[in-house]
C-alpha positions in Angstrom: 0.0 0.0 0.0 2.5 2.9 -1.3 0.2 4.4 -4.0 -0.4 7.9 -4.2 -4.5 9.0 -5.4 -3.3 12.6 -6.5 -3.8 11.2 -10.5 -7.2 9.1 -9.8 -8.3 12.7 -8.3 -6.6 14.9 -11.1 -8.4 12.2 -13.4 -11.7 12.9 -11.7 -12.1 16.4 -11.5 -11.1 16.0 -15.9 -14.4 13.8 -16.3 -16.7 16.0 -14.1 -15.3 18.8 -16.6 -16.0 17.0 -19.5 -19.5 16.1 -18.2 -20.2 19.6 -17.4 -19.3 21.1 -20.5 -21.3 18.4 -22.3 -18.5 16.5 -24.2 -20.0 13.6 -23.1 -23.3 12.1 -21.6 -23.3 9.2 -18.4 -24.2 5.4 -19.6 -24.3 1.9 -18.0 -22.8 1.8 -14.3 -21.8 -0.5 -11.9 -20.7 -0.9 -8.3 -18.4 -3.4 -6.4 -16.4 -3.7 -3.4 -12.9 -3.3 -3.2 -10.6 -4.8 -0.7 -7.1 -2.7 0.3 -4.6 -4.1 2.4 -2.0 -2.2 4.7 0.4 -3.9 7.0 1.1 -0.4 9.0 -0.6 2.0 10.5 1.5 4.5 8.0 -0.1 3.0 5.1 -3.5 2.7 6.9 -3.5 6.7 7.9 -2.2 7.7 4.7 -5.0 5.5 2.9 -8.2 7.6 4.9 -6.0 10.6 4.1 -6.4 10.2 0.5 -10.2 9.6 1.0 -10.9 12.6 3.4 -11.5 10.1 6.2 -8.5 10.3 8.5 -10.1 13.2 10.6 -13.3 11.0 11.1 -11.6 7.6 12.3 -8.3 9.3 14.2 -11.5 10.9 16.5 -12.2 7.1 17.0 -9.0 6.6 19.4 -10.4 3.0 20.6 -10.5 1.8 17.3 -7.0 3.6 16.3 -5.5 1.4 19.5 -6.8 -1.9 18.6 -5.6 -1.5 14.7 -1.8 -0.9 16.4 -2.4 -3.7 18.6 -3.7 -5.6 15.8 -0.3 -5.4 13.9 2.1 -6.4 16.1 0.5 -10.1 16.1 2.6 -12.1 13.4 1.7 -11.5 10.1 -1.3 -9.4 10.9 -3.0 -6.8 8.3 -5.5 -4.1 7.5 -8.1 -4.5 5.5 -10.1 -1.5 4.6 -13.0 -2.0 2.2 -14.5 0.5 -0.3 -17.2 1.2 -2.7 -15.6 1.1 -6.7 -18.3 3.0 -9.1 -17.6 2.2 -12.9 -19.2 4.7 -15.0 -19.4 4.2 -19.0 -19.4 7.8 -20.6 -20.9 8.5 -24.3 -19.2 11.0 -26.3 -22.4 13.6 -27.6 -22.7 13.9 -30.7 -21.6 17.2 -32.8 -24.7 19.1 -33.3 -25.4 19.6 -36.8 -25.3 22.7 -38.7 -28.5 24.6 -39.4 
């Protein structure tokens, strides 16, 4: 767990653009879940970091003590699991002439 999300939100706010200026139109979707695992609490904290969440679960100290006790048991991990939306986007059509 040593990615950075700075492109996957660079990439995002390029698509909401497009849709706003009406380059393309939304299709088919779907939605699955998507399992991460981090093996320190590094990787965990940068993870919620990069999904606005860090302030939200670092509040939750209980939680934050038993995820560090977690990981010093032999070969222990983090699984954190999120929501994946795949979105199929139509380019519009030029409008014609008149």
């Amino acid at each position: 767990m040593r990615e950075s999300f700075h492109e996957d939100h660079a990439a995002d706010r390029a698509i909401a653009e497009s849709l706003r200026s009406g380059w393309f139109r939304r299709g088919a979707r779907a939605e699955f879940l998507v399992d991460r695992e981090m093996d320190t609490m590094e990787d965990f904290l940068a993870w919620l970091t990069d999904f606005r969440q860090r302030r939200i679960i670092t509040a939750n100290r209980a939680l934050i003590r038993k995820l560090k006790r977690a990981l010093t048991v032999n070969e222990s991990i983090i699984v954190g699991r999120g929501l994946v939306t795949l979105q199929v986007l139509r380019k519009r059509e030029p409008q014609a002439a008149r």
